[in-house]
PyMOL Python script that loads the backbone (N, CA, C, O; Angstrom):
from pymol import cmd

cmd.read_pdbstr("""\
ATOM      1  N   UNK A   1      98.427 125.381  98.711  1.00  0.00           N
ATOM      2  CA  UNK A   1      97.070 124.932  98.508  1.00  0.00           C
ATOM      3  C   UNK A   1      96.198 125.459  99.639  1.00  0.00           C
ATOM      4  O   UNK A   1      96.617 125.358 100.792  1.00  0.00           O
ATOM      5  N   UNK A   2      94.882 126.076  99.362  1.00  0.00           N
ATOM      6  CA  UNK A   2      94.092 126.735 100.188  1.00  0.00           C
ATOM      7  C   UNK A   2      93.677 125.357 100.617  1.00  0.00           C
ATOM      8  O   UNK A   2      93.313 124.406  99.925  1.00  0.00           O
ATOM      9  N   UNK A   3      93.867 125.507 102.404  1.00  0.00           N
ATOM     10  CA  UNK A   3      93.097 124.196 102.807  1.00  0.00           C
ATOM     11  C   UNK A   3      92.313 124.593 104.066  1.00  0.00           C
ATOM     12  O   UNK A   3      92.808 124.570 105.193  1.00  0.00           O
ATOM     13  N   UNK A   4      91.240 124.903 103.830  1.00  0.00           N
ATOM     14  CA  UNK A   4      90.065 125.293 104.719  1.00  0.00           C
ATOM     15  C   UNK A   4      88.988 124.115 105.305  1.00  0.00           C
ATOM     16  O   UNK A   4      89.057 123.032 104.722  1.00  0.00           O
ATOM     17  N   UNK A   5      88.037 124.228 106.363  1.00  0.00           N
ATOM     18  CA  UNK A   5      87.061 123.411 106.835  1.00  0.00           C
ATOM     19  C   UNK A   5      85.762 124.250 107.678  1.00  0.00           C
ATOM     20  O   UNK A   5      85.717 125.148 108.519  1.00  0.00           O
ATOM     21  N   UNK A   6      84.645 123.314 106.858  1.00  0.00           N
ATOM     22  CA  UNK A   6      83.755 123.824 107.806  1.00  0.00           C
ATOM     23  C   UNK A   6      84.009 124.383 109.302  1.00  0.00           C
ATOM     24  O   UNK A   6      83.127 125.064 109.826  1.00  0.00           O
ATOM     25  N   UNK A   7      84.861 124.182 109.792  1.00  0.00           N
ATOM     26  CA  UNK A   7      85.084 124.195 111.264  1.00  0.00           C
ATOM     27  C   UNK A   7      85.708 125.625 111.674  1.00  0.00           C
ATOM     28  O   UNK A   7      85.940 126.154 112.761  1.00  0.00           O
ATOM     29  N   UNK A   8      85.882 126.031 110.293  1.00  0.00           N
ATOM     30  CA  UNK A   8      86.464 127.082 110.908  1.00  0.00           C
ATOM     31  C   UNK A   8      85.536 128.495 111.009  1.00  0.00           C
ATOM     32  O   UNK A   8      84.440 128.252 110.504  1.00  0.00           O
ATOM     33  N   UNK A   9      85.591 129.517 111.364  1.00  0.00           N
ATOM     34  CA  UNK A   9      84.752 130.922 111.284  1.00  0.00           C
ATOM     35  C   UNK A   9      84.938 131.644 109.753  1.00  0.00           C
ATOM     36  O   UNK A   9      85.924 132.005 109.111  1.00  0.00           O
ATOM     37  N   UNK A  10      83.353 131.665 109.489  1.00  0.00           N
ATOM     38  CA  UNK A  10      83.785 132.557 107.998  1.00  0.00           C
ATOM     39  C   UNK A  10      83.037 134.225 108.155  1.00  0.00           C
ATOM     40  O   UNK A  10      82.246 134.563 109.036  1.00  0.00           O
ATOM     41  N   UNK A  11      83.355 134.743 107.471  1.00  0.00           N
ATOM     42  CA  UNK A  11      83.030 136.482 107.408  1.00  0.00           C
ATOM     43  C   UNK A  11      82.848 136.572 106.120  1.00  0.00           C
ATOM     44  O   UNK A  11      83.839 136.255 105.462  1.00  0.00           O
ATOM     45  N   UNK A  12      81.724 136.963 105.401  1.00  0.00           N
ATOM     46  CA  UNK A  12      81.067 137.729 104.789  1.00  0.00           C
ATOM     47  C   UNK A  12      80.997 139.441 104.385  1.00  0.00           C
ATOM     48  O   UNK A  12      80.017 140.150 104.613  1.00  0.00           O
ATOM     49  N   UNK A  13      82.187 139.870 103.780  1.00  0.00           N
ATOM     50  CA  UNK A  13      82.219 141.337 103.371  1.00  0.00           C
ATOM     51  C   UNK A  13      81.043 141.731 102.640  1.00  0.00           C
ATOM     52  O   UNK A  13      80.909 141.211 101.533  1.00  0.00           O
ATOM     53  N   UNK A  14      80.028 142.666 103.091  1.00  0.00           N
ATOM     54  CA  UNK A  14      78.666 142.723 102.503  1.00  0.00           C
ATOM     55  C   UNK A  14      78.834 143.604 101.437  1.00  0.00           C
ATOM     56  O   UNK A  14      78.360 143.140 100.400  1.00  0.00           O
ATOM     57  N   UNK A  15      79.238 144.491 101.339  1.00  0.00           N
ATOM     58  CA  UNK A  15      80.146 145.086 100.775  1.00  0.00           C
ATOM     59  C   UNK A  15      80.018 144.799  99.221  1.00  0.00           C
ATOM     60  O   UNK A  15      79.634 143.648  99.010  1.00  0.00           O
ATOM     61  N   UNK A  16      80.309 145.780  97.732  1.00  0.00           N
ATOM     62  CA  UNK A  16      80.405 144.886  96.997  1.00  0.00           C
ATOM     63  C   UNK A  16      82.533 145.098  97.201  1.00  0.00           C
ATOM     64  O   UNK A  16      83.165 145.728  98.049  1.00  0.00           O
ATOM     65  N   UNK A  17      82.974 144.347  96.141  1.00  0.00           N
ATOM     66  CA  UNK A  17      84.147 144.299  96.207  1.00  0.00           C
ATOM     67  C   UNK A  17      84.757 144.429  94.832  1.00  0.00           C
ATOM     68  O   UNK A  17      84.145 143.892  93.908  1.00  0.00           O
ATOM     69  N   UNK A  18      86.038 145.160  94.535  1.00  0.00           N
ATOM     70  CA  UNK A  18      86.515 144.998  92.900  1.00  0.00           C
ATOM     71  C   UNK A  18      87.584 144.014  93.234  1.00  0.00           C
ATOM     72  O   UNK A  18      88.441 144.102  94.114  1.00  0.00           O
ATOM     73  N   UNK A  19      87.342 142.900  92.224  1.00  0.00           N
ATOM     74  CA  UNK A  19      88.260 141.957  91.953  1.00  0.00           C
ATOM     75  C   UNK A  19      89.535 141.679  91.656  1.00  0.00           C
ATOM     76  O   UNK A  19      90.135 140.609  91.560  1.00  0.00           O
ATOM     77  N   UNK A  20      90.078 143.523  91.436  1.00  0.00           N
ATOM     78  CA  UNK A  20      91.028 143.416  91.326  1.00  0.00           C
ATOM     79  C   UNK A  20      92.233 143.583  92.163  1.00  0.00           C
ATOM     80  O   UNK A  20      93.434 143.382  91.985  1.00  0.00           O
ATOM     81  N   UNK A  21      91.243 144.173  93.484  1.00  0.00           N
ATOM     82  CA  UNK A  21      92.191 143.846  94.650  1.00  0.00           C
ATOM     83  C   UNK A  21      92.893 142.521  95.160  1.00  0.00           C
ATOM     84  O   UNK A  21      92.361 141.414  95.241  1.00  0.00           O
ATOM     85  N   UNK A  22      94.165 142.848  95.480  1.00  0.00           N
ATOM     86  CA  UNK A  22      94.964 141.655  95.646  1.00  0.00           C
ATOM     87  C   UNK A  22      95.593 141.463  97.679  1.00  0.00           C
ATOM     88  O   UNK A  22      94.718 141.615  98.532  1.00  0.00           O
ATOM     89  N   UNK A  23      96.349 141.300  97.920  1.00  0.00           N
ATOM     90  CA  UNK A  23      96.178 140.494  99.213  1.00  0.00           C
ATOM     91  C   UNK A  23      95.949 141.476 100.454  1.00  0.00           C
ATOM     92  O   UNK A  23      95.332 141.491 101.519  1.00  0.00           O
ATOM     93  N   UNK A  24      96.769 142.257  99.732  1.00  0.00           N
ATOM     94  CA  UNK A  24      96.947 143.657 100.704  1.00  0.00           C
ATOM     95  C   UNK A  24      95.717 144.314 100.756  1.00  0.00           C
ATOM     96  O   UNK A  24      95.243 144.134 101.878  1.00  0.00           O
ATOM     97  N   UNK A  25      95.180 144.809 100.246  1.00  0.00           N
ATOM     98  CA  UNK A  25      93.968 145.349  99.866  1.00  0.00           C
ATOM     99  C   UNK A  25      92.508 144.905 100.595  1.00  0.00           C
ATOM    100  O   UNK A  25      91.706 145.573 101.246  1.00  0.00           O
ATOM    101  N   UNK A  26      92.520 143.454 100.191  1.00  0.00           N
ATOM    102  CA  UNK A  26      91.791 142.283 100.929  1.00  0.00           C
ATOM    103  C   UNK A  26      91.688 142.452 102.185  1.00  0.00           C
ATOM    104  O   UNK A  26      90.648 142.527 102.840  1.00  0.00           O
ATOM    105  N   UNK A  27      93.129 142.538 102.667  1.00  0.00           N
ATOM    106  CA  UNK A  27      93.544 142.302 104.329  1.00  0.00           C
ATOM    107  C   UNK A  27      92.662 143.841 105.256  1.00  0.00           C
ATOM    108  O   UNK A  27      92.107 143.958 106.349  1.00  0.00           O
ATOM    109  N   UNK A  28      92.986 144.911 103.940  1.00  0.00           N
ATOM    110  CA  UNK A  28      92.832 146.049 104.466  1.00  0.00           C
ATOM    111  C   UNK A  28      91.320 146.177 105.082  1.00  0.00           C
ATOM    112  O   UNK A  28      90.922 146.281 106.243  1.00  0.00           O
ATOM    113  N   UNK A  29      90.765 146.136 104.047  1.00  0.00           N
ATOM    114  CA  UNK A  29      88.892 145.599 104.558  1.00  0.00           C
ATOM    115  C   UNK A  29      88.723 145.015 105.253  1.00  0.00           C
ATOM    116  O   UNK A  29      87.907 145.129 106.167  1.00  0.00           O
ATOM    117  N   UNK A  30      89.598 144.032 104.989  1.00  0.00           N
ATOM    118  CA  UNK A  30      89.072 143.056 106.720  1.00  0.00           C
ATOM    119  C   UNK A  30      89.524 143.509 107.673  1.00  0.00           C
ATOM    120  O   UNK A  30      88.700 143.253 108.552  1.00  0.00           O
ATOM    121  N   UNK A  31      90.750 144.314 108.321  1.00  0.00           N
ATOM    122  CA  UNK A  31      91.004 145.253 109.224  1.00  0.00           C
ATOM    123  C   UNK A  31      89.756 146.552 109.560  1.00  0.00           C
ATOM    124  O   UNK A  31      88.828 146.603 110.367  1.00  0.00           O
ATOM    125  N   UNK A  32      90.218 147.417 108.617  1.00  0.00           N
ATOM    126  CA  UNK A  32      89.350 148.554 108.792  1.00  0.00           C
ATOM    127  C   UNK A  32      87.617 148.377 108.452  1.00  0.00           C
ATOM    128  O   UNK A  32      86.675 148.911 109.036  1.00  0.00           O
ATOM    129  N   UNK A  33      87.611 147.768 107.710  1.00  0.00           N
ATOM    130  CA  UNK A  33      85.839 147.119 107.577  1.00  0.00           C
ATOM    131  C   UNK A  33      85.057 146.529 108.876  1.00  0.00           C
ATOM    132  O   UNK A  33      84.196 146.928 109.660  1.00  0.00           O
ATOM    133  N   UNK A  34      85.854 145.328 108.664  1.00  0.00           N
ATOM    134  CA  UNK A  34      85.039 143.943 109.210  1.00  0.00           C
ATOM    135  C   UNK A  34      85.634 144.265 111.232  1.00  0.00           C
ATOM    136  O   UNK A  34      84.918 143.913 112.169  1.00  0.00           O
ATOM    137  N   UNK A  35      86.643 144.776 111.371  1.00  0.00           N
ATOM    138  CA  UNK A  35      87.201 144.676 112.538  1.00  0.00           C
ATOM    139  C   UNK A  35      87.759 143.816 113.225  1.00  0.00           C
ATOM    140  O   UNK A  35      87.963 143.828 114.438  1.00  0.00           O
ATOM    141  N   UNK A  36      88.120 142.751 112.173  1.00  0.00           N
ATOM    142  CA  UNK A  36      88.994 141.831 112.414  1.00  0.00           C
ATOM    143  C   UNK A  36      90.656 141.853 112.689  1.00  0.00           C
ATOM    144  O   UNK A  36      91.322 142.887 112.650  1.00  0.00           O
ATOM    145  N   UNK A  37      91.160 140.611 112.955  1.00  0.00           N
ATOM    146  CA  UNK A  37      92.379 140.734 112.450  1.00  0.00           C
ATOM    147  C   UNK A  37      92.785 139.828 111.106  1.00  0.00           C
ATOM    148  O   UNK A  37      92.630 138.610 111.205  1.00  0.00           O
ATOM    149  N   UNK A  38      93.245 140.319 109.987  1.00  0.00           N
ATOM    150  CA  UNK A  38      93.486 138.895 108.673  1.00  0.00           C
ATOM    151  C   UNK A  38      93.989 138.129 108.961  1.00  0.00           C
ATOM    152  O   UNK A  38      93.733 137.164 108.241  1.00  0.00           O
ATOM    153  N   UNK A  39      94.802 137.880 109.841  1.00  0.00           N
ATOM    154  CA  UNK A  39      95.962 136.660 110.209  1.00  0.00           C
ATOM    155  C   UNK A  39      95.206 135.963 111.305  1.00  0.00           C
ATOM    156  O   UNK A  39      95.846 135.127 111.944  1.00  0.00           O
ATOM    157  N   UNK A  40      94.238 136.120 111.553  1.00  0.00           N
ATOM    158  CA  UNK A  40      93.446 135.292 112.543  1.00  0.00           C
ATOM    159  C   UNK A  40      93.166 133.636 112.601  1.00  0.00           C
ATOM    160  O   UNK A  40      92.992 132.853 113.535  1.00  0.00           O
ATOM    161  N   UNK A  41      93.202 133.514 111.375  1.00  0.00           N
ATOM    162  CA  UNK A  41      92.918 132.214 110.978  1.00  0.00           C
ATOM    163  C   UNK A  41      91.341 132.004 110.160  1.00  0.00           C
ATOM    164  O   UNK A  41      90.945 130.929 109.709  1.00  0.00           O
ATOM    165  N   UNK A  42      90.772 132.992 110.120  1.00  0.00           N
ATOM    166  CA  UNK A  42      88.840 133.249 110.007  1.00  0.00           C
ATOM    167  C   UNK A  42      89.409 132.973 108.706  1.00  0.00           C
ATOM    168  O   UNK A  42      90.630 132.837 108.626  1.00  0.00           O
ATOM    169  N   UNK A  43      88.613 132.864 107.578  1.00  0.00           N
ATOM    170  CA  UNK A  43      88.266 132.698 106.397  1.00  0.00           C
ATOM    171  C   UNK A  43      87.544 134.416 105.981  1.00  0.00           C
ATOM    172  O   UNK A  43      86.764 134.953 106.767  1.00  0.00           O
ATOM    173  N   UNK A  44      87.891 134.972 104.885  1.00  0.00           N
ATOM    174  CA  UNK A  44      87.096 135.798 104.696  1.00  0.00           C
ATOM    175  C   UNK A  44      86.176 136.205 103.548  1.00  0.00           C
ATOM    176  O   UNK A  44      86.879 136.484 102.577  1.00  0.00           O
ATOM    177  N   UNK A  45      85.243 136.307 103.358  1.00  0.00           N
ATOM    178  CA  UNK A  45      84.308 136.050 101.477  1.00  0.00           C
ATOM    179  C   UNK A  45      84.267 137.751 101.343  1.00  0.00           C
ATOM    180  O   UNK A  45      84.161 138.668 102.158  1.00  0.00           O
ATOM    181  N   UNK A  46      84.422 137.652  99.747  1.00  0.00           N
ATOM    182  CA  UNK A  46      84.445 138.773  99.018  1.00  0.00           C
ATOM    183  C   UNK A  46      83.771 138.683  98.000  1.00  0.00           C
ATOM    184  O   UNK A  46      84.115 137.679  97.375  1.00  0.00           O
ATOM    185  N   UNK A  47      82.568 139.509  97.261  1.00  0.00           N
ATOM    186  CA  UNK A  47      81.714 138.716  96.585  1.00  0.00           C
ATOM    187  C   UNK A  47      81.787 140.301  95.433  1.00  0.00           C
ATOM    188  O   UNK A  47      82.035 141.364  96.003  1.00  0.00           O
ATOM    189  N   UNK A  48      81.564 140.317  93.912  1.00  0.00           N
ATOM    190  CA  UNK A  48      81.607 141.241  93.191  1.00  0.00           C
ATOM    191  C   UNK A  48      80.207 141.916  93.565  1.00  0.00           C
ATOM    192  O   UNK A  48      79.490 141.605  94.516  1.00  0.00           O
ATOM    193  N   UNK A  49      79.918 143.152  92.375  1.00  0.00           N
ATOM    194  CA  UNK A  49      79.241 143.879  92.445  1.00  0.00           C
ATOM    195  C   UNK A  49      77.991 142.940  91.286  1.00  0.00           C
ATOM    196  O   UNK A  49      76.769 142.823  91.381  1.00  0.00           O
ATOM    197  N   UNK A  50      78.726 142.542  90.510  1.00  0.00           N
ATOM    198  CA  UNK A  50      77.521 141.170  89.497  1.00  0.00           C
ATOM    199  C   UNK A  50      77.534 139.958  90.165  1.00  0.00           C
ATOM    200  O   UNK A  50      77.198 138.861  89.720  1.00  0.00           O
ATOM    201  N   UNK A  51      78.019 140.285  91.461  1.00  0.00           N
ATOM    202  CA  UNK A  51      77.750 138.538  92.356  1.00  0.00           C
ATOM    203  C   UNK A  51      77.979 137.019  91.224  1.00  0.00           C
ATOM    204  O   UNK A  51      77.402 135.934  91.292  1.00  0.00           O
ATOM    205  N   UNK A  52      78.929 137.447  90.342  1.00  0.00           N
ATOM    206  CA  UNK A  52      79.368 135.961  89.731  1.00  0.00           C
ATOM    207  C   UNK A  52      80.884 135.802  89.911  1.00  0.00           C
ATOM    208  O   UNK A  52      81.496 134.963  89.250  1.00  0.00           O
ATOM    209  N   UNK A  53      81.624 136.768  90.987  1.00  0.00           N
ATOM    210  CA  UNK A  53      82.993 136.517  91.229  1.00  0.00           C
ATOM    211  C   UNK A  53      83.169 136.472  92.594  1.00  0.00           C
ATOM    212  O   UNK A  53      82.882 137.414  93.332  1.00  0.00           O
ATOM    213  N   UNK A  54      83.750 135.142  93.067  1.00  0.00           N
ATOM    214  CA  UNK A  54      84.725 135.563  95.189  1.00  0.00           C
ATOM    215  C   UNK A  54      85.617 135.041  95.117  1.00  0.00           C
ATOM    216  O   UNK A  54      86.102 134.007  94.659  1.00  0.00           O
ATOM    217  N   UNK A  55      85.901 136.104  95.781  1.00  0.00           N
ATOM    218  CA  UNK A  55      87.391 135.641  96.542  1.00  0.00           C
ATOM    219  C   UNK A  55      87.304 135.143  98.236  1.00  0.00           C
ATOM    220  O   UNK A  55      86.607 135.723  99.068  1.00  0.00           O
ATOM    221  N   UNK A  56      88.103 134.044  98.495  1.00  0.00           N
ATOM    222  CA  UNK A  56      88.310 133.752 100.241  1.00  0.00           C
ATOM    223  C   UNK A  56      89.736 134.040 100.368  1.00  0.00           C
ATOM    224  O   UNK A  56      90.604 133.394  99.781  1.00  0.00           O
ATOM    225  N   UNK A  57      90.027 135.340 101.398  1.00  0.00           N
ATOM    226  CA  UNK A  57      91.027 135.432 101.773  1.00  0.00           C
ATOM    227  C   UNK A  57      91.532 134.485 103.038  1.00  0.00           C
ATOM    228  O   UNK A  57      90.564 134.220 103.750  1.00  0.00           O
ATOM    229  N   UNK A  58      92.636 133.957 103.476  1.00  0.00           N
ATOM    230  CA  UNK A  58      93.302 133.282 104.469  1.00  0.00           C
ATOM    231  C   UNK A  58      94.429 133.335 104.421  1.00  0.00           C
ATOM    232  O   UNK A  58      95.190 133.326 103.453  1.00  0.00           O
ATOM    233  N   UNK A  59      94.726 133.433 106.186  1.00  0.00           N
ATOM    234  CA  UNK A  59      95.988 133.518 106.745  1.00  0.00           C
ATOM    235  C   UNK A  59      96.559 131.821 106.844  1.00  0.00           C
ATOM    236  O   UNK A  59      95.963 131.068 107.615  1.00  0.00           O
ATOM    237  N   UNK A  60      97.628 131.344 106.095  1.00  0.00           N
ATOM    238  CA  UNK A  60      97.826 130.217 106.433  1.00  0.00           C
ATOM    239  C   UNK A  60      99.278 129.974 107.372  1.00  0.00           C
ATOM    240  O   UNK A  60     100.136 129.107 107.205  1.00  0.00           O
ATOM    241  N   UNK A  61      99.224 130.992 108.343  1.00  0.00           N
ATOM    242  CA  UNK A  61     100.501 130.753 109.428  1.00  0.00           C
ATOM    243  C   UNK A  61     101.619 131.577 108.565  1.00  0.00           C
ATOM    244  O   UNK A  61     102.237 132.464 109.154  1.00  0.00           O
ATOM    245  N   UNK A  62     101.916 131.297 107.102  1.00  0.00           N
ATOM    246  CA  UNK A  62     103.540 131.478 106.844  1.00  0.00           C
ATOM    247  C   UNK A  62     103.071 132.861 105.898  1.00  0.00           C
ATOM    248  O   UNK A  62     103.847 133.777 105.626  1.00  0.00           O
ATOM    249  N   UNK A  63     101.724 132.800 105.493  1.00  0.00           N
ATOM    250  CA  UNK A  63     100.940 134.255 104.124  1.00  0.00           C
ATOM    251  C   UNK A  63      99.851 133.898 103.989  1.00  0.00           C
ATOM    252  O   UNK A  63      99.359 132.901 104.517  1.00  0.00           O
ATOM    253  N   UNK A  64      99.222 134.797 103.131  1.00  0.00           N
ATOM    254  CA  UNK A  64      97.870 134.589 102.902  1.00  0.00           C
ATOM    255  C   UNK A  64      97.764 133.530 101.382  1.00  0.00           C
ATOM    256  O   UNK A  64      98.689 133.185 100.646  1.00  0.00           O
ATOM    257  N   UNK A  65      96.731 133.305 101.309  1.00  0.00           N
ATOM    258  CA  UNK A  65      96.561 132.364 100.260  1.00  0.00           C
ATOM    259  C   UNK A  65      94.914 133.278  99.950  1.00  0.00           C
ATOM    260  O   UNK A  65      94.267 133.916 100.781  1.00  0.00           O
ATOM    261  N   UNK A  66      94.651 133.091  98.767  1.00  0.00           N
ATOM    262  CA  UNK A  66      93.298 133.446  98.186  1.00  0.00           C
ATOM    263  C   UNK A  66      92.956 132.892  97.117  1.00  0.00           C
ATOM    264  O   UNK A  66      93.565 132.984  96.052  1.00  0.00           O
ATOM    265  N   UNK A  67      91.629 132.074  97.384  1.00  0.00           N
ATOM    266  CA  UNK A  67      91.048 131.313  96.492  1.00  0.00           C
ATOM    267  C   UNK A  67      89.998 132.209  95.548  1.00  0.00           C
ATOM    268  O   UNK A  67      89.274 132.849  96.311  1.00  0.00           O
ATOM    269  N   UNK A  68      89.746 132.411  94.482  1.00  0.00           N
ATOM    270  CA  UNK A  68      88.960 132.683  93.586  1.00  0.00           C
ATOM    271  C   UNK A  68      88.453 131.653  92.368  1.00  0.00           C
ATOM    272  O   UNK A  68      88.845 130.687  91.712  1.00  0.00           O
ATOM    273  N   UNK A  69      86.951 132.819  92.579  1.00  0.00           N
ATOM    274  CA  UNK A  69      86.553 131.542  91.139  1.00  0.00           C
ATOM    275  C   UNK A  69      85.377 132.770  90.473  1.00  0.00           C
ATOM    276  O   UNK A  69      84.771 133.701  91.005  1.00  0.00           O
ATOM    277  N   UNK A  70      85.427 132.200  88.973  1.00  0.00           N
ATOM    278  CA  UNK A  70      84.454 133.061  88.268  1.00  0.00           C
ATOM    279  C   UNK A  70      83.460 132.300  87.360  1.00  0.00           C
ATOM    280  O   UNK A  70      83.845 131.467  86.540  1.00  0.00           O
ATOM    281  N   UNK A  71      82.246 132.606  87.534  1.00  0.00           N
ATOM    282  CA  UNK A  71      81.273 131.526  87.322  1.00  0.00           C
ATOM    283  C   UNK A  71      80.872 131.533  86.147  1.00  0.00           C
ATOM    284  O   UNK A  71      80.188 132.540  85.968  1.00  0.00           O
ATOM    285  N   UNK A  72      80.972 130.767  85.036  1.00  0.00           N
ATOM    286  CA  UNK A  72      80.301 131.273  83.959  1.00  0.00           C
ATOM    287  C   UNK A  72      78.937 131.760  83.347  1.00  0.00           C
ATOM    288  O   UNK A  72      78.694 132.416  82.333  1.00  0.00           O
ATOM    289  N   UNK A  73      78.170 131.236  84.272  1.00  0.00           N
ATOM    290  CA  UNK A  73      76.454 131.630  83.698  1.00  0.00           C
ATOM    291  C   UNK A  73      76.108 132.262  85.055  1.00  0.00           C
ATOM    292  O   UNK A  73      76.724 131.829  86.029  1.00  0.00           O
ATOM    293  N   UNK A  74      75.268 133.159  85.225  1.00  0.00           N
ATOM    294  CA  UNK A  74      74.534 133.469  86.484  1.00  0.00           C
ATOM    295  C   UNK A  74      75.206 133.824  87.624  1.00  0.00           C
ATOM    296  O   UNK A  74      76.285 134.395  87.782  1.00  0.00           O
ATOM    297  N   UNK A  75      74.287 133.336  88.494  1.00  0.00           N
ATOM    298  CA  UNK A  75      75.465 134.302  90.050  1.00  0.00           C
ATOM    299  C   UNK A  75      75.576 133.076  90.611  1.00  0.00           C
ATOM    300  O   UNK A  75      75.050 132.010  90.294  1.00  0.00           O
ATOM    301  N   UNK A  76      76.683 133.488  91.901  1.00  0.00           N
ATOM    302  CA  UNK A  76      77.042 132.644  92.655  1.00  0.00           C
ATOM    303  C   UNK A  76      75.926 132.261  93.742  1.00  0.00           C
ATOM    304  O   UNK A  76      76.159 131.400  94.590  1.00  0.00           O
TER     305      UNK A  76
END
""", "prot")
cmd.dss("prot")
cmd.show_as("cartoon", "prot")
cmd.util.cbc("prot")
cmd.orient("prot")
């Protein structure tokens, strides 16, 4: 279970993103993109190119976990 909190640091990939990237992929952008590290603990947002799909990537200590959601009417 993705269990995140305000408290923690979030990042914003401005970026648009295809949805069909999966963890690896994710991680990769946030390495070579953002200049992070993925396993940091940060939260990271991934937002489509029709802004009605994200993904939050996170390191939860043991793997990543990634929450998605797809909106039915309009944008996020």
């Amino acid at each position: 279970m993705l269990q995140i909190s305000g408290s923690q640091p979030y990042f914003l990939y401005r970026g648009e993103t295809d949805m069909r990237k999966g963890f690896d992929s994710l991680a990769g952008i946030v390495l070579n993109q953002l200049g992070k590290s993925p396993a940091s603990g940060e939260v990271f947002i991934f937002i489509n190119r029709r802004r009605n799909q994200v993904k939050l990537l996170y390191w939860e200590g043991d793997g990543f976990a990634i929450y998605y959601k797809r909106t039915r009417e309009g944008h996020l």
